[in-house]
C-alpha positions as CSV (number, residue, x, y, z in Angstrom):
1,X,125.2,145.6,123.8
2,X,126.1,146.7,120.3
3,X,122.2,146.9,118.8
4,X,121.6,149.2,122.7
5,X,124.6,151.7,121.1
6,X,123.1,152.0,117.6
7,X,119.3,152.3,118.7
8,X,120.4,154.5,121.1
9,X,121.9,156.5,118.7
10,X,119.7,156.2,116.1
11,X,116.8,157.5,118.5
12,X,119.5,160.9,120.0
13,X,119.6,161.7,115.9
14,X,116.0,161.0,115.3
15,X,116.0,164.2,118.8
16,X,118.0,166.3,117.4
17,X,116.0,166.6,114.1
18,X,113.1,166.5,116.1
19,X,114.3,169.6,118.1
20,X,115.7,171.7,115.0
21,X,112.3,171.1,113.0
22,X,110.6,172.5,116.4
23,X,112.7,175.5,116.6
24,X,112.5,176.4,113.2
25,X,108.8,176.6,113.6
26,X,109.2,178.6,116.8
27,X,111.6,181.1,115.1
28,X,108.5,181.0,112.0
29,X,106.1,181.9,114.5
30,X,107.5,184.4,116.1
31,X,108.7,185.9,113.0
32,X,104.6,186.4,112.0
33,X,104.0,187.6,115.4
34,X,106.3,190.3,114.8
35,X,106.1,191.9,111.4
36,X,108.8,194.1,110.2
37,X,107.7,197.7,109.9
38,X,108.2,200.0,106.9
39,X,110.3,202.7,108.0
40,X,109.5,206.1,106.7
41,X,111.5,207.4,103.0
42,X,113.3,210.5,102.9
43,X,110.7,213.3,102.6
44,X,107.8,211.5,103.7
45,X,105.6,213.3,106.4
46,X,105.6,211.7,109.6
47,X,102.3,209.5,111.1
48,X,100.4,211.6,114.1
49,X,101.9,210.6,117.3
50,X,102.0,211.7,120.8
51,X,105.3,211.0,122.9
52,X,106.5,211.4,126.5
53,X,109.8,213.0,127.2
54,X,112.3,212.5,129.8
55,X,111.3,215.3,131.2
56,X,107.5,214.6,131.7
57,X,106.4,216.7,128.3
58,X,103.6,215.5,126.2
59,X,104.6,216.2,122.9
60,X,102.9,215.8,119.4
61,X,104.1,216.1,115.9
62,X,102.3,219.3,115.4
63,X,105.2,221.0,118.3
64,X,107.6,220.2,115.4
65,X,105.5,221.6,112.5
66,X,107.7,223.6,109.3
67,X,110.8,222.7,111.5
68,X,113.4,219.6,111.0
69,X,113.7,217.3,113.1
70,X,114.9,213.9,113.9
71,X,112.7,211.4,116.1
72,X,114.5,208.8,117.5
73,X,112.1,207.1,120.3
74,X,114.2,204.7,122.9
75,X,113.2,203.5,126.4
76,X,115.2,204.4,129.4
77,X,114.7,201.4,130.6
78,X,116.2,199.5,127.3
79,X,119.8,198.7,128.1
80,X,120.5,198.9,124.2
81,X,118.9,202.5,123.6
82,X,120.8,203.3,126.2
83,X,124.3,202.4,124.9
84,X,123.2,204.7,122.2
85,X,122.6,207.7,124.1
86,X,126.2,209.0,123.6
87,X,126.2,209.0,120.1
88,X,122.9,210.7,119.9
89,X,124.2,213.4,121.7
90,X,127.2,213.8,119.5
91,X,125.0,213.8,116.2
92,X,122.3,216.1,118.1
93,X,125.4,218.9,118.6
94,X,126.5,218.2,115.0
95,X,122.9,219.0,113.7
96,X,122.6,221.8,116.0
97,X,126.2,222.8,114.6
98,X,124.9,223.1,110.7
99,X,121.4,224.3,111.3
């Protein structure tokens, strides 16, 4: 009964290794799958792009030429970005507020 309990044991630890060495290499994986992008330095002219509004406009980077402005690109659908939509509205009347 006693050699059942320690092979038993020996093979749940021999699992649970088992399991961390496979997550690990999921969480590697997925890690390369995703690379971390460089975010833009202070100064540095913005990439080309093209962008939907909420309200159905197609707009481009050249509708914000010689002005400042502050892109901040969410998903209505993203419950996160969303959560954020207050306090983007209070630094968007601050902004307006100084300019």
């Amino acid at each position: 009964m006693e050699m059942i309990l320690v092979v038993s044991s020996i093979l749940l630890w021999v699992m649970v290794l088992l399991n961390m060495l496979w997550t690990l290499g999921l969480a590697r994986r997925v890690r390369s799958a995703h690379p971390v992008m460089d975010s833009l330095k202070i100064g540095q002219s913005a990439p080309a792009f093209s962008a939907l509004t909420l309200q159905g406009k197609t707009m481009t980077l050249t509708d914000y030429a010689e002005r400042a402005a502050a892109f901040v690109f969410v998903s209505p659908h993203c419950e996160p970005c969303r959560e954020e939509f207050p306090h983007l509205r209070e630094l968007s009347s601050k902004a307006r507020d100084m300019a």
